[in-house]
N, C-alpha and C positions, 0 to 999 in steps of 0.2 A: 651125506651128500653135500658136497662148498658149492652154495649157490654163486656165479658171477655172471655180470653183465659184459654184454658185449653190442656196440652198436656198428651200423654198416650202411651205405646206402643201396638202396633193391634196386640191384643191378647183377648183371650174369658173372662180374668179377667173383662176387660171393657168393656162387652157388657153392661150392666148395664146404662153405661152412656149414649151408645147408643138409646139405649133402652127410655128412658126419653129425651136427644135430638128428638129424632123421634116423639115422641108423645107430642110434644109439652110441657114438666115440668114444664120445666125452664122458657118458654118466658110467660107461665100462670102468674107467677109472674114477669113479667117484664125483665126479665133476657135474653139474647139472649147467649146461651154459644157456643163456637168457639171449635169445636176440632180440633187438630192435630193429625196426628199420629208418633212417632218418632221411626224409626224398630231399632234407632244407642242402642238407652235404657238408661240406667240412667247414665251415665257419660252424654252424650250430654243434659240429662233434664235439671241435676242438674246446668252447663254452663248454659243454657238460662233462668233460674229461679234465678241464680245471674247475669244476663244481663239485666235482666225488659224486658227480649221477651217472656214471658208470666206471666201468672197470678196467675195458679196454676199448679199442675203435680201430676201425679199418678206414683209415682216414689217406687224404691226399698229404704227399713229402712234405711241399710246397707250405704247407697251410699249417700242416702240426710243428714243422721246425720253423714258422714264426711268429710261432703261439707260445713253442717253450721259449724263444729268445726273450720275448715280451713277460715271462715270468709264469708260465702253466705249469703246474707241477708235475709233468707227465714228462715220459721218454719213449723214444721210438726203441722197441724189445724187437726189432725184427722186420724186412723188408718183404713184404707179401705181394706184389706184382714185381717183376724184374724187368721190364719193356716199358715203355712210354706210352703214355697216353694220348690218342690221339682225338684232341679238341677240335671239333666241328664250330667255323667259325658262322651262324645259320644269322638269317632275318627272314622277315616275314615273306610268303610267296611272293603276295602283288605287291611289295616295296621296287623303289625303280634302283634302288642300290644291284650292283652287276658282279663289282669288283674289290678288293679289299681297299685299294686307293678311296672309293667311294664312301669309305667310313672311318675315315680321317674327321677328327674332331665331331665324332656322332656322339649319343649317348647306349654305352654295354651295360644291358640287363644282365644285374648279377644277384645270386642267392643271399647273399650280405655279407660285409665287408670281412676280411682276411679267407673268404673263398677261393676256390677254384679259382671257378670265373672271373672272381675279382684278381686274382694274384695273373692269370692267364690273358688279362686282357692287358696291362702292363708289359709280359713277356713279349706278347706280339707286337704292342706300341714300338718296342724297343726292337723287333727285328723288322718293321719297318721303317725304322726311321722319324718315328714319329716323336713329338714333344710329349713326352708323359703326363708333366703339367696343365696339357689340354686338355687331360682325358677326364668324362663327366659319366656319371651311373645310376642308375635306377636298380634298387632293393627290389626283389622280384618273388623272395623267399625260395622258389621253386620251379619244377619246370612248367608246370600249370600256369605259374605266375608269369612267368619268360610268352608263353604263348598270348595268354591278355594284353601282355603291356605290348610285347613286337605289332600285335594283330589292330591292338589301337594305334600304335606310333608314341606312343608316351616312351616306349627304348627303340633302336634301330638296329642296336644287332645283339644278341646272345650266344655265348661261346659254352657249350657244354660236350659232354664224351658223343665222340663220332657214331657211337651204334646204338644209344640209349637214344639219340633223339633221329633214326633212322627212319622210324615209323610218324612221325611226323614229315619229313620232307616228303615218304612216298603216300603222304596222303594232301599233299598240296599245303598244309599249312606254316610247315619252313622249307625255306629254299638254303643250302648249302651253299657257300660263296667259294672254301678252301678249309682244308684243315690248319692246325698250329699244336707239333707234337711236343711235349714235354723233351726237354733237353735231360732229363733225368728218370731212373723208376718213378714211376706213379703211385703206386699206394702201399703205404707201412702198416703192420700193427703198430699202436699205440699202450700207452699202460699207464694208472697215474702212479706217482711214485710210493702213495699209502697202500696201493693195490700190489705191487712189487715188492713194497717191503714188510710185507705182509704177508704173502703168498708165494715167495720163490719156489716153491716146486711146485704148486697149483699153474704157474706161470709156465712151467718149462713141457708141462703133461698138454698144456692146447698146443703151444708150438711143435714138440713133438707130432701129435693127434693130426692139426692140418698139414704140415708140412707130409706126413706120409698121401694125404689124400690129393693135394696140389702136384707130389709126382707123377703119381698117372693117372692124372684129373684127366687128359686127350684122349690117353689110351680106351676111356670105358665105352664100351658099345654105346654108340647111337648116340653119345653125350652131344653131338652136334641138335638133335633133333628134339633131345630135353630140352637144352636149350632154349631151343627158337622158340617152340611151346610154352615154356614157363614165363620169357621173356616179351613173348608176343613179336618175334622177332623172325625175317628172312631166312631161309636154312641159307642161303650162301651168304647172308651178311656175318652170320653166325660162323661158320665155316672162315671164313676170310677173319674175322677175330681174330679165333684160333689158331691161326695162323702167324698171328702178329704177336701173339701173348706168352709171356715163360712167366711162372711164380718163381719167386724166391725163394730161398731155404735159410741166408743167414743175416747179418746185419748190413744195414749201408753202408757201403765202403766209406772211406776217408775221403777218397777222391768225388763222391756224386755229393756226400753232405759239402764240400767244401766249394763244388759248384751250384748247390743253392743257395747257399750262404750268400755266396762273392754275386749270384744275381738279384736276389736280393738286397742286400748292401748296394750296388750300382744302380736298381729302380726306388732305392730311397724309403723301402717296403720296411726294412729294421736299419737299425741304430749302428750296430755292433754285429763281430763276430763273436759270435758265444764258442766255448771249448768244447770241441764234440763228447769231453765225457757230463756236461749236462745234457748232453741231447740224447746220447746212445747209451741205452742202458748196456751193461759186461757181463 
């Protein structure tokens, strides 16, 4: 049995993976896969996928492709959400903020720096119009931490996934101001390159393995309802997801890496254009 790691943040995107751990997929073929869950999100993935502490990761686009730019020894092996992500721009309920105008030059509670949140609150500077150079941040580690700092005022807004923090706004303690979707898919597999060159048909047997389960991940009875249960989640917020969500089956096109790239590069976020075959593993 090849033992490999694999990390992910616990969220309903990776049920999936779940889903095939449980029923045995992976170890059918030989494979014993190890999940983590990491609540910190893709700045801590991208860290331990350039540390060799783990194997692979289900990380955000944004964040792994300017993690390899910066010199991570990992490549995106395959694009595993195909739809955008839709970032909930939230602050705290009793805050007198109304509107996104109102948090012009505020400080965004973000999980730590080459996050999400961190890379997502630059996107949105930038489709408002804002000076990016204004923009100031508070480390939060998580969304626990997002909820302390907003709740004290030490941050004023926090930008995280639209239905992962739903259950907080319908419990009064964030208020939704707007969303702000990803201009590109949202979450890749990752792989580091000693794991890749290592393991090329170990590698090709998970993507195989999820990619069969990701097809008719909608189709299965009631998966709405697993869902919400597992999730702690609305069955129509759950529903409405689903709605909005396709998996992937092959790699990032040319065309979406080359639109992160160039927004990046224009928010000042990387240096350079890297050549997509450091980034895309063949």
């Amino acid at each position: 049995m090849k033992n490999v790691s694999i990390i992910g943040v616990p969220e309903h995107f990776n049920f999936p993976w779940q889903l095939a751990i449980e029923e045995g997929a992976f170890e059918a073929r030989g494979i014993k896969l190890i999940w983590k869950d990491i609540p910190e999100g893709t700045g801590k993935m991208a860290q331990l996928l350039k540390e060799n502490k783990t194997d692979l990761a289900i990380i955000l686009t944004e964040g792994i492709v300017k993690s390899i730019t910066e010199g991570n020894p990992s490549k995106i092996v395959q694009e595993y959400i195909a739809t955008p992500l839709l970032w909930g721009i939230h602050v705290a309920d009793k805050s007198d903020y109304n509107t996104l105008t109102d948090l012009r030059n505020k400080t965004a509670a973000i999980s730590r720096y080459g996050s999400g949140s961190h890379l997502m609150a630059y996107v949105n500077a930038k489709n408002q119009g804002w000076d990016t150079n204004e923009l100031k941040f508070e480390v939060v580690h998580n969304l626990d931490g997002a909820v302390t700092s907003l709740t004290e005022g030490k941050a004023d807004y926090f930008m995280w996934e639209h239905f992962t923090t739903k259950p907080l706004v319908d419990k009064g303690i964030f208020r939704r101001i707007t969303d702000c979707p990803t201009p590109w898919p949202c979450f890749v597999v990752a792989a580091t390159d000693k794991f890749i060159n290592e393991n090329p048909g170990t590698l090709t047997h998970i993507l195989e393995i999820i990619n069969i389960y990701t097809t008719d991940f909608k189709q299965i009875p009631s998966i709405d309802r697993t869902l919400a249960n597992t999730y702690n989640q609305q069955l129509e917020d759950i529903t409405h997801w689903l709605s909005l969500t396709d998996w992937g089956h092959r790699n990032i096109s040319k065309q979406n890496l080359e639109l992160v790239q160039n927004t990046l590069i224009d928010l000042k976020l990387i240096e350079k254009i890297t050549p997509r075959t450091e980034i895309l593993y063949k």
